[in-house]
C-alpha positions in Angstrom: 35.8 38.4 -60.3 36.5 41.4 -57.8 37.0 44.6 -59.0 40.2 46.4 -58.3 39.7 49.7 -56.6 40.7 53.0 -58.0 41.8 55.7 -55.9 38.5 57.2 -55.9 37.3 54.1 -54.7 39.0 54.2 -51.9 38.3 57.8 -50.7 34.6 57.2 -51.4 35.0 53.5 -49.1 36.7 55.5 -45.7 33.9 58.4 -46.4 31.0 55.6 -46.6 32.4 53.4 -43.1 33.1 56.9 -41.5 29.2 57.9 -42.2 28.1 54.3 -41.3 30.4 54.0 -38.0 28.9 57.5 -37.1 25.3 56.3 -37.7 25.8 53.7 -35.1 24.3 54.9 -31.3 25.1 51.5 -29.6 28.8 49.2 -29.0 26.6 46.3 -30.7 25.6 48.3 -34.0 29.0 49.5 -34.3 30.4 45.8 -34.2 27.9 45.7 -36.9 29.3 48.2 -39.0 32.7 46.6 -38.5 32.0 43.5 -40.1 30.5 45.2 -43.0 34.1 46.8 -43.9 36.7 44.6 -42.1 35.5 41.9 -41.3 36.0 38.2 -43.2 33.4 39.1 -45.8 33.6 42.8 -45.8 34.6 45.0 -48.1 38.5 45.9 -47.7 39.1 42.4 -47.6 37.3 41.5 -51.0 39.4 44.3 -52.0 42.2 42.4 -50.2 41.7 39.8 -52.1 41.7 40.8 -55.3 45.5 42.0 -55.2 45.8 38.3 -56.4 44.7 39.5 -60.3 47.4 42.3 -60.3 51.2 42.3 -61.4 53.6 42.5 -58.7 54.7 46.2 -59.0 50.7 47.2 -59.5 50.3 44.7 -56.6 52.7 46.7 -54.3 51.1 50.0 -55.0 47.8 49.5 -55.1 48.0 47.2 -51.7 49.5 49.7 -50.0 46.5 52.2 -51.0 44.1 49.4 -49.5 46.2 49.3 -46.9 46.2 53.4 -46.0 42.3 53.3 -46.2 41.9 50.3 -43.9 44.0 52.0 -41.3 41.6 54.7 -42.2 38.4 53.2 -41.6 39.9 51.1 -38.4 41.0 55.0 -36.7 37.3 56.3 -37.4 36.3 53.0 -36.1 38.5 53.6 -32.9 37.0 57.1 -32.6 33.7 56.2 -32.6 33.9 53.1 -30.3 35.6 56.0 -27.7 32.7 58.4 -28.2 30.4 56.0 -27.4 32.5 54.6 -24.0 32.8 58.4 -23.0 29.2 59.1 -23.8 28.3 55.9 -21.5 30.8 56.7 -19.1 29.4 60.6 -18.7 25.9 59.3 -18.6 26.5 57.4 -15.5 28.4 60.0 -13.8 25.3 62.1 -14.3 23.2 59.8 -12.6 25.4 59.0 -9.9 26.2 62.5 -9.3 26.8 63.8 -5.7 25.4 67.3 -4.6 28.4 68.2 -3.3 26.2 71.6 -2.1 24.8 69.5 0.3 25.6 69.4 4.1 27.5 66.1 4.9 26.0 63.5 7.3 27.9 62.8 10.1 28.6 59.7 11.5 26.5 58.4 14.1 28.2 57.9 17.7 28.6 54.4 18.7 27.9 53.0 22.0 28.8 49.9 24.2 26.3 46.7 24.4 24.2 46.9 27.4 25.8 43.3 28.3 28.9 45.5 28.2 27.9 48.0 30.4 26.2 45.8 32.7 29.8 43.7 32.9 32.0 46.8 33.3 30.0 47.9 36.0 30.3 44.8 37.8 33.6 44.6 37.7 34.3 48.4 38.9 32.2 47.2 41.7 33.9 44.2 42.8 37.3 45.7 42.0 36.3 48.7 44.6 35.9 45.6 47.4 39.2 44.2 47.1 38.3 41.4 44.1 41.0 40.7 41.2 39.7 40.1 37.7 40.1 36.4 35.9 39.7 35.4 32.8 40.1 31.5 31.1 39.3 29.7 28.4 36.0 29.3 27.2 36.4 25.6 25.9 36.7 24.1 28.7 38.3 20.5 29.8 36.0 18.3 31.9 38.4 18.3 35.3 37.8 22.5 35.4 34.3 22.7 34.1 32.7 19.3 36.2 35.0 17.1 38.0 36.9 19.2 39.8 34.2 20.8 41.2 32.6 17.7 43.0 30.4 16.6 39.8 32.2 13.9 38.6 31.3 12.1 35.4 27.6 10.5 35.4 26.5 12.3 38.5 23.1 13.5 37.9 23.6 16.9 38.4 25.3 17.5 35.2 22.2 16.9 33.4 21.4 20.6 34.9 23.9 21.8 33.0 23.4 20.1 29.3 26.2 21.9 27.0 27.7 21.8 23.9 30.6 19.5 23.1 34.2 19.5 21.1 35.4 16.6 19.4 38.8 16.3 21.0 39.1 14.7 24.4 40.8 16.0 27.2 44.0 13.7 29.3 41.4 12.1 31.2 40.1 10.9 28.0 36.6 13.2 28.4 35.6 15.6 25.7 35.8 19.1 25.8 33.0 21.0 26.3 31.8 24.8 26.0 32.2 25.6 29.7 28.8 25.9 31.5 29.4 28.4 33.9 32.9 30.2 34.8 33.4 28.6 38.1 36.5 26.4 36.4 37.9 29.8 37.4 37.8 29.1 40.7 40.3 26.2 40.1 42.5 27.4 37.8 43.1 31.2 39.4 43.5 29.0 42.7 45.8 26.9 41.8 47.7 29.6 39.9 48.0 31.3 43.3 48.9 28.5 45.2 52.8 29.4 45.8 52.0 32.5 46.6 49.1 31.5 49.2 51.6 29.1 50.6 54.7 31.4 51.0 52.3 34.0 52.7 51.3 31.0 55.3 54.3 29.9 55.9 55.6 33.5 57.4 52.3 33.5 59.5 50.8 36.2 57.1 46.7 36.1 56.3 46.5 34.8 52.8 43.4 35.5 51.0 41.8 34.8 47.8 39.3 37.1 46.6 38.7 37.4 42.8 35.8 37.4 40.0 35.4 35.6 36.9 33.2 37.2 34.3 32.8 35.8 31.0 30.9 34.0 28.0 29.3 30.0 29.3 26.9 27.9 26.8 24.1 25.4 27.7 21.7 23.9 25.5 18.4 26.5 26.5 16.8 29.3 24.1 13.3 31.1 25.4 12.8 34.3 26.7 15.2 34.3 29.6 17.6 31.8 28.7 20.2 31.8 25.3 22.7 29.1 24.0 25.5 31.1 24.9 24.8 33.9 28.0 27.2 35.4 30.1 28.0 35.2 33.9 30.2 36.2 36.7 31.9 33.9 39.4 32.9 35.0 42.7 34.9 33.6 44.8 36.7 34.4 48.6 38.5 32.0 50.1 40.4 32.4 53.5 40.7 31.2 57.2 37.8 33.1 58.5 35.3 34.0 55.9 31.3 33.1 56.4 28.5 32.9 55.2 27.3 35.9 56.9 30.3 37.8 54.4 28.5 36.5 51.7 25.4 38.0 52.4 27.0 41.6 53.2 29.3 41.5 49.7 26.3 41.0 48.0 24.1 43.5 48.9 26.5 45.8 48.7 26.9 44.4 45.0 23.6 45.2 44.5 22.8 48.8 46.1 25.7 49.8 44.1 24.9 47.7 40.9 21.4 49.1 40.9 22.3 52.7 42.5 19.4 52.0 45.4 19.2 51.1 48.9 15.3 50.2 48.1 16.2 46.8 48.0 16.2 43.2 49.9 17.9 40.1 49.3 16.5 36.3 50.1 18.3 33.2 50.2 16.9 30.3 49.7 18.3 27.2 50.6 19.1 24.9 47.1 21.5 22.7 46.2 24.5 22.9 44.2 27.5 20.2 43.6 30.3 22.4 44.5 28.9 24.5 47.7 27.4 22.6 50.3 25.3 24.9 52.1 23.7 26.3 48.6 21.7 28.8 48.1 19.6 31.1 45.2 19.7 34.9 45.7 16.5 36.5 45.2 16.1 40.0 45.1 13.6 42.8 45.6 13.0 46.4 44.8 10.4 48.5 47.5 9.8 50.9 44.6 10.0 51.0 40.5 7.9 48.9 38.0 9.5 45.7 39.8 8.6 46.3 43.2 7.4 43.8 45.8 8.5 40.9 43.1 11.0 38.5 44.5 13.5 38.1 40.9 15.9 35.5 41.1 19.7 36.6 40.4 22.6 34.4 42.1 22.8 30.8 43.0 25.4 31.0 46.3 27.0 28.9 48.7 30.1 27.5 51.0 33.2 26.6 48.6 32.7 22.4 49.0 35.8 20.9 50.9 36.5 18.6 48.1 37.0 21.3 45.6 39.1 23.2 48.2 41.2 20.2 48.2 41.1 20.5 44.6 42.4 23.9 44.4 45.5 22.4 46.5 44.3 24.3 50.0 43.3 22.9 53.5 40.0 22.7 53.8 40.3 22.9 57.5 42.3 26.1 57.1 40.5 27.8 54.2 36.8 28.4 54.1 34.9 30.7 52.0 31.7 31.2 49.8 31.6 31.3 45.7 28.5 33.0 43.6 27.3 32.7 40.2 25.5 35.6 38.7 23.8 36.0 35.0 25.1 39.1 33.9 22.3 39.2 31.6 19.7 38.8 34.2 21.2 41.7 36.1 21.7 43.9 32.8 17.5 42.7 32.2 16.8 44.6 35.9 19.1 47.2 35.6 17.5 48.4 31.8 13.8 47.2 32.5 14.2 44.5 29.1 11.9 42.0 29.5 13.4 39.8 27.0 16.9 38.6 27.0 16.6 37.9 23.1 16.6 41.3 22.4 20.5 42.0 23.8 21.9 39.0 20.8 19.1 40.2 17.8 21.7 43.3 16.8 18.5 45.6 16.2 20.2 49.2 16.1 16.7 50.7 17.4 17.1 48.5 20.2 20.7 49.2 21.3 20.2 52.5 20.2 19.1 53.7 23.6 21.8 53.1 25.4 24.6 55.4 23.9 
C-alpha cells in the first residue's frame, strides 16, 4: 500500500528533486533525475496514485498539494534544463569567439581568365580593322556545323573533327552536335545579312562582309595542347575584290598587335580544308623571347569555297574572300609563355593568380 504524504512530505520531496536536478552536470543525467520523480514509476506519481485510498473531500485537498509540489519540482526541473542549454550555449560562444581587436582581412581582388583576356583582346583588335562581332549557338545543327560548309555527311574529312553528339535530330534528320569550330558563323551571320548585302548591290554600292566569330567548340581530344571543349575565333571577309594577299596583311597586323611586337614572321603553308580551297596553316615566329626562331602553328586559312558562298545565298563569281580559324587558347599559350593548355580549365588560384 502507498503511503499518503503529509505536508512535510511534500516540502521535503521538491527540496530532494531540487538538490538532485542540481546535481545533474549533463541533459542525459537530468532526464535521469526526471524519471526518478515524474516519471511512470517515480515518486509523485506513486503518490498520485495513492489518492485512490482517500475520501473524496481528503482526496481533493491532499491532490491538489501533490499537485502544487509537482508543478514545483517540474519549474526547478525547467530551471535547470535552461542552466545547462545556457551554459552549453556560452561555452561555444567562447570557443568560437572572434577577436574583434583584430584588423579585418580584406578581400582579395579578382581578375579575368587569361582565355578572357586573350579573347577581349582579340576582339579590340579585329573591331579596330573594321570586323563586327558574332555570336551563335554552341549546339549546333549539322547543315551550319558540316554540310553547309562543303563537308557533307560521310565525307572523310569529318573524321578530323570527331565531336560530341545530342540526341535530338535536326530537319534533315542528322543529330545535333557540339559545334566543332565556329565557322557555322560564317553561314548564319551571312545569311542574316543577306537583304542588306543585296539592297546595297542593287544601288551599285560596295557591299562587304567583314566580321569575327569567337566562341566555345568541342572535339573529342584531351593532352597537353588539345581539351574537349577549347575556344576559337572565325574570321571571315567576303566581298568583290578581296585576296589572298588581304589575308596575309590582316593577319600580321592581328599578330604585331596581339603580341605587342614587330619581331615577328608569318608562314603559310599550303593544307587542305573542306570549306577553303586554297587552304592554308599559319605558322608564326618570334626573332627574339624564349620562343624565338620556332615556327608555332596558330591559324588554319584559306579562300571562302564557292559552294559555301553559294550557301550563304551570294554569287560566287561576285563575292570572293578568305575565312581563318584561330585557337584562342593557343594564342593566349604564346601570349603568357604556358606551356600547358590544361592549366587555363584546372581552376588552380596560384595559377590564375598571376594575371590580375
Amino acid at each position: 500500500m502507498t503511503a499518503i504524504a503529509e505536508p512535510s512530505d511534500l516540502t521535503e520531496l521538491v527540496h530532494s528533486a531540487t538538490q538532485r536536478f542540481a546535481r545533474s552536470d549533463t541533459p542525459a543525467d537530468l532526464e535521469n533525475a526526471k524519471a526518478q520523480f515524474l516519471g511512470k514509476a517515480g515518486r509523485v506519481t506513486e503518490l498520485m496514485k495513492g489518492l485512490g485510498q482517500l475520501g473524496i473531500d481528503e482526496k481533493k485537498s491532499r491532490g491538489a498539494a501533490i499537485n502544487q509540489a509537482k508543478q514545483a519540482i517540474e519549474a526547478a526541473l525547467n530551471a535547470r534544463r535552461q542552466a545547462l542549454q545556457d551554459a552549453e550555449l556560452a561555452q561555444q560562444l567562447q570557443a568560437e569567439a572572434l577577436d574583434v581587436s583584430l584588423p579585418g582581412r580584406a578581400r582579395g581582388m579578382g581578375g579575368l581568365h587569361p582565355i578572357s583576356r586573350a579573347w577581349e583582346r582579340i576582339e579590340q583588335v579585329f573591331a579596330s580593322m573594321g570586323f563586327d562581332v558574332a555570336d551563335g549557338p554552341e549546339i549546333e545543327s549539322d547543315w551550319f556545323n558540316f554540310t553547309a560548309l562543303n563537308n557533307p555527311p560521310n565525307h572523310p574529312a569529318r573524321s578530323m573533327q570527331d565531336t560530341f553528339y545530342v540526341d535530338l535530330n535536326d530537319e534533315q534528320g542528322q543529330p545535333y552536335c557540339l559545334r566543332t569550330h565556329t565557322s557555322p558563323m560564317q553561314i548564319r551571320y551571312a545569311t542574316a545579312h543577306a537583304k542588306k548585302h543585296a539592297a546595297a548591290l542593287a544601288r551599285g554600292e560596295m557591299s562587304e562582309i567583314r566580321v569575327i566569330a569567337p566562341g566555345r567548340t568541342y572535339r573529342v581530344d584531351n593532352d597537353a595542347t588539345h581539351s574537349p571543349m577549347f575556344h576559337q575565333v572565325e574570321g571571315l571577309w567576303l566581298g568583290e575584290n578581296v585576296s589572298f594577299k588581304d589575308l596575309k596583311v590582316t593577319y600580321l597586323n592581328f599578330c604585331k598587335a596581339f603580341f605587342e611586337t614587330d619581331e615577328l614572321s608569318l608562314r603559310f603553308r599550303p593544307s587542305y580544308f573542306p570549306f577553303t580551297e586554297p587552304s592554308a596553316e599559319i605558322d608564326i615566329q618570334f626573332s627574339s623571347g624564349p620562343l624565338a626562331g620556332k615556327w608555332l602553328e596558330v591559324s588554319g586559312s584559306g579562300q571562302v569555297h564557292p559552294q559555301v558562298v553559294r550557301n550563304m545565298g551570294l554569287d560566287p563569281e561576285r563575292f570572293i574572300g578568305f575565312a581563318f580559324g584561330s585557337g584562342i587558347d593557343r594564342l593566349a599559350m604564346l601570349r603568357y609563355g604556358v606551356n600547358d593548355l590544361r592549366l587555363f580549365f584546372e581552376g588552380d588560384i596560384r595559377f590564375l593568380s598571376q594575371f590580375r
